[in-house]
C-alpha positions in Angstrom: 3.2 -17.8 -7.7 6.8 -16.2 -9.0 8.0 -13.2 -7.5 7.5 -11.2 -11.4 3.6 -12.6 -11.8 2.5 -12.4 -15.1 -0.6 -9.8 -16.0 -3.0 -13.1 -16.1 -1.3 -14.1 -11.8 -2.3 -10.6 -11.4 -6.1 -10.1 -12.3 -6.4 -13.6 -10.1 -7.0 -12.1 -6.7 -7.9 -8.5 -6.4 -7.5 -5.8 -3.8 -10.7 -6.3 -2.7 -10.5 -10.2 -2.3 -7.2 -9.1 0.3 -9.5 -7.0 1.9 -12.0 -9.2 2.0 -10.3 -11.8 3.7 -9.0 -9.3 6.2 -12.9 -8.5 6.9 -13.3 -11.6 8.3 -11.3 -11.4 11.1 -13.8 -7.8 12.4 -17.4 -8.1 13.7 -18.6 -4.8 12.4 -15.0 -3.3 10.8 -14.6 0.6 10.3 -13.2 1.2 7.0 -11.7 4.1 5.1 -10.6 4.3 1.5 -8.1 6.8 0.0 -8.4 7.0 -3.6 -11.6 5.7 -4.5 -12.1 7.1 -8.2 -15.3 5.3 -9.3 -15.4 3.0 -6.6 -14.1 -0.4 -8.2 -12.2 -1.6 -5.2 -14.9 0.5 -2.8 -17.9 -1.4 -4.2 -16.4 -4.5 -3.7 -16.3 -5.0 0.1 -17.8 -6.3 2.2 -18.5 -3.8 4.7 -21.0 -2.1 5.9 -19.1 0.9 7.7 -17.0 2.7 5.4 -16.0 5.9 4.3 -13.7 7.3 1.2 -11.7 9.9 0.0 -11.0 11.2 -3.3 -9.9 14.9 -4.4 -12.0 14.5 -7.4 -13.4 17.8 -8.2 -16.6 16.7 -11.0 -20.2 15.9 -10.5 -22.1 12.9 -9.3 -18.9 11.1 -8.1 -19.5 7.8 -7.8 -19.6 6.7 -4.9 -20.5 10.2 -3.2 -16.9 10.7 -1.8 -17.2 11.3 2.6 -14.1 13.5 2.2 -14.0 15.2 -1.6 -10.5 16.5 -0.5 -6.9 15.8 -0.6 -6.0 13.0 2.3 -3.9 15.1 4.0 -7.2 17.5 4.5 -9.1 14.5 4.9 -6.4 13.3 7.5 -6.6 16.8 9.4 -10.4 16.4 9.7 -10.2 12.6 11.1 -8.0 13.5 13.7 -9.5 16.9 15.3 -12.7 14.7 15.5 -10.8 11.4 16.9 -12.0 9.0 14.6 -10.0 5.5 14.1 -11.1 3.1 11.4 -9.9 -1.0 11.6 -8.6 -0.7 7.9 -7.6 1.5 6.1 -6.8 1.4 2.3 -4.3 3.8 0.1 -4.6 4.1 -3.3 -4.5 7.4 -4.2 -1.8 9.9 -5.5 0.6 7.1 -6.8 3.6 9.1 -5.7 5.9 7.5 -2.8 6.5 10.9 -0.9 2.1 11.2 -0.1 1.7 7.2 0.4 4.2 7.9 3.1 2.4 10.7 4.5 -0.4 8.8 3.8 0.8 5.8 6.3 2.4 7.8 9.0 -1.3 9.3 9.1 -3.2 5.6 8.7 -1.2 4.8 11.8 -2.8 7.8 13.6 -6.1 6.7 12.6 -6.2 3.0 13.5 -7.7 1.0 16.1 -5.9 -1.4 17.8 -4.8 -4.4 15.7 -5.9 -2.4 12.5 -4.8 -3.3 9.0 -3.6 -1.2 6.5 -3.8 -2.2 3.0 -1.9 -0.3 -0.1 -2.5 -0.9 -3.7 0.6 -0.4 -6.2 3.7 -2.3 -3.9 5.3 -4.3 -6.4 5.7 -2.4 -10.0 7.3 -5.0 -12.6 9.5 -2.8 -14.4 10.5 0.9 -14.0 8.1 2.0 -16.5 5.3 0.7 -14.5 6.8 2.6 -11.5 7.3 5.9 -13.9 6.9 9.1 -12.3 4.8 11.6 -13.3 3.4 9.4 -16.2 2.9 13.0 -17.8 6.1 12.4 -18.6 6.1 9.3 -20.9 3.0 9.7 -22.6 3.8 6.6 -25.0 3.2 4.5 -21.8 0.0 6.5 -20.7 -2.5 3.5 -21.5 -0.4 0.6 -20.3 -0.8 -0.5 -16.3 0.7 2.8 -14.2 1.7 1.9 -10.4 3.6 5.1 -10.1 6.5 5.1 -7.2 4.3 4.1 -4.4 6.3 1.1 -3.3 8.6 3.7 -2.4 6.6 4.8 0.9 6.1 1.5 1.8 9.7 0.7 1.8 10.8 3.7 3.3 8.0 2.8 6.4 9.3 -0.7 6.7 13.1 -0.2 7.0 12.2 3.0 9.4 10.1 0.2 11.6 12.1 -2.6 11.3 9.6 -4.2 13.9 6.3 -4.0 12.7 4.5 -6.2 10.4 4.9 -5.3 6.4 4.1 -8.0 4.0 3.3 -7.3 0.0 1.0 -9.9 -1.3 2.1 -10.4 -4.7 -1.4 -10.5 -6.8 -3.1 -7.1 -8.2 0.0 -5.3 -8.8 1.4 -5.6 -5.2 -1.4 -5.4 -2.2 0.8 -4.1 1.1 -0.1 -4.9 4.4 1.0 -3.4 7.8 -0.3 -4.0 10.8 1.3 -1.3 13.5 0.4 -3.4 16.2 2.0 -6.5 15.6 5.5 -6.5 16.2 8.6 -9.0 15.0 12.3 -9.3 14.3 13.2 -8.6 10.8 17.0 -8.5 10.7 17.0 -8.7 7.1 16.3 -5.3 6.9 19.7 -4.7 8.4 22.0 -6.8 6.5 19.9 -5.2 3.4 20.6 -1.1 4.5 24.4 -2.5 4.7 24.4 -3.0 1.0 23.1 0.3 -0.3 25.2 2.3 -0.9 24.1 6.5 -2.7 24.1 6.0 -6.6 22.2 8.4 -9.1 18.8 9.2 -9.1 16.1 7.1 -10.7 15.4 9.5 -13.9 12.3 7.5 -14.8 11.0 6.3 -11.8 11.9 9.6 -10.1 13.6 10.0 -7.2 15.3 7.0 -4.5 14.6 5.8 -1.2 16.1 7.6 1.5 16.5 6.0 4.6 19.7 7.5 7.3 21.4 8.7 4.0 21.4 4.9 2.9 20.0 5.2 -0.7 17.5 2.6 -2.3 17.7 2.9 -6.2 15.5 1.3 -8.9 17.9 -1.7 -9.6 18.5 -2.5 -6.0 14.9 -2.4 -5.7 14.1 -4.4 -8.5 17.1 -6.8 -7.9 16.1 -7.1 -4.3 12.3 -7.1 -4.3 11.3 -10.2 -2.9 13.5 -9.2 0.7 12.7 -5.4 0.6 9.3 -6.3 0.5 8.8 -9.4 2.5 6.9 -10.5 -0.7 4.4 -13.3 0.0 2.0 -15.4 -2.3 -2.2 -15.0 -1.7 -2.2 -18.6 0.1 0.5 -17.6 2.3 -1.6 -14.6 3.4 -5.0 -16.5 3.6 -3.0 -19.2 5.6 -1.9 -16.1 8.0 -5.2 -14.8 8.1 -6.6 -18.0 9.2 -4.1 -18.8 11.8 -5.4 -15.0 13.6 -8.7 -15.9 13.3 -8.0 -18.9 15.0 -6.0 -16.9 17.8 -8.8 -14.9 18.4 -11.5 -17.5 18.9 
């Protein structure tokens, strides 16, 4: 599969068929889903024991939404009450700043050797990764991922040790598990190439990590190191191998 995957590579393997797979590693998994809209991906697992979250303010969502609130609310509400999930999926507010907040507070919520799973990681051009698509309503109909790769990056090369891998099917479907820890020097020799350059006017905004700056083109130029990018039989393969480890 190339790093750029045409729209047909894409629609191959889903979100859900990621998660999926991920299932099978879990007896009875907890799950909870950020962003579920009309439940596409929600409907999809298989999983018995899961929530979702979704600001949506019309009737009958579909599914009934366990949090009809903003998923820092939502997040707010898990905590006091101590719940932890073993996956958790974003796909929410397609903005990198909230899918950051968004992870820092997945990792909160996780039980040990959680998964969590992001939707959006790997936007093929900048107007794919355009930010707020209000902006540029010429491209309002065309595939949208917004800046969330953004918070993903900016979580990897602030935990240069745990586990981030971007499966590249379905526009980008990150994983990070918080638990699992390795060396990643490549994240070093990469912050000692950026270097502060102008900001993003389309995609909005860069990646700030220890006033090193991320632009689009370093992204873009970059993508298959900054994201640890990874084909869907290189995941299965990895997702095998742990089920093995734990039998």
């Amino acid at each position: 599969m190339s790093l750029l995957s045409t729209d047909q590579d894409r629609t191959k393997h889903k979100r859900w068929d990621i998660i999926n797979f991920i299932v099978k590693l879990f007896d009875n998994p907890s799950y909870l889903e950020i962003g579920t809209s009309l439940g596409e991906n929600y409907y999809n697992l298989n999983i018995n024991n899961k929530e979702c979250c979704d600001p949506y303010n019309g009737t009958n969502p579909h599914p009934p939404y366990t949090y009809n609130m903003p998923s820092d609310d939502a997040f707010e509400i898990i905590k006091n009450k101590n719940k932890k999930y073993d996956i958790i999926f974003i796909d929410g507010l397609h903005c990198g700043k909230q899918v950051y907040r968004d992870i820092k507070n997945s990792v909160c919520c996780l039980n040990k050797n959680g998964f969590i799973v992001l939707h959006d990681c790997n936007p093929p051009t900048h107007f794919h990764a355009r930010l707020p698509h209000e902006k540029y309503p010429a491209y309002f109909s065309s595939p949208w991922n917004g800046n969330s790769y953004q918070g993903l990056v900016k979580y990897k090369f602030e935990n240069p040790d745990v586990y981030v891998r971007v499966v590249d099917t379905d526009w980008g479907v990150g994983i990070i598990q918080p638990d699992i820890k390795e060396i990643n020097d490549n994240n070093i020799s990469l912050m000692d190439e950026c270097v502060e350059t102008e900001k993003d006017i389309v995609v909005d905004g860069v990646i700030n990590i220890n006033n090193k700056y991320i632009n689009w083109d370093f992204f873009s130029e970059n993508r298959k190191e900054i994201l640890n990018l990874i084909d869907v039989n290189e995941f299965i393969s990895y997702i095998i191998s742990k089920k093995k480890s734990l039998n």
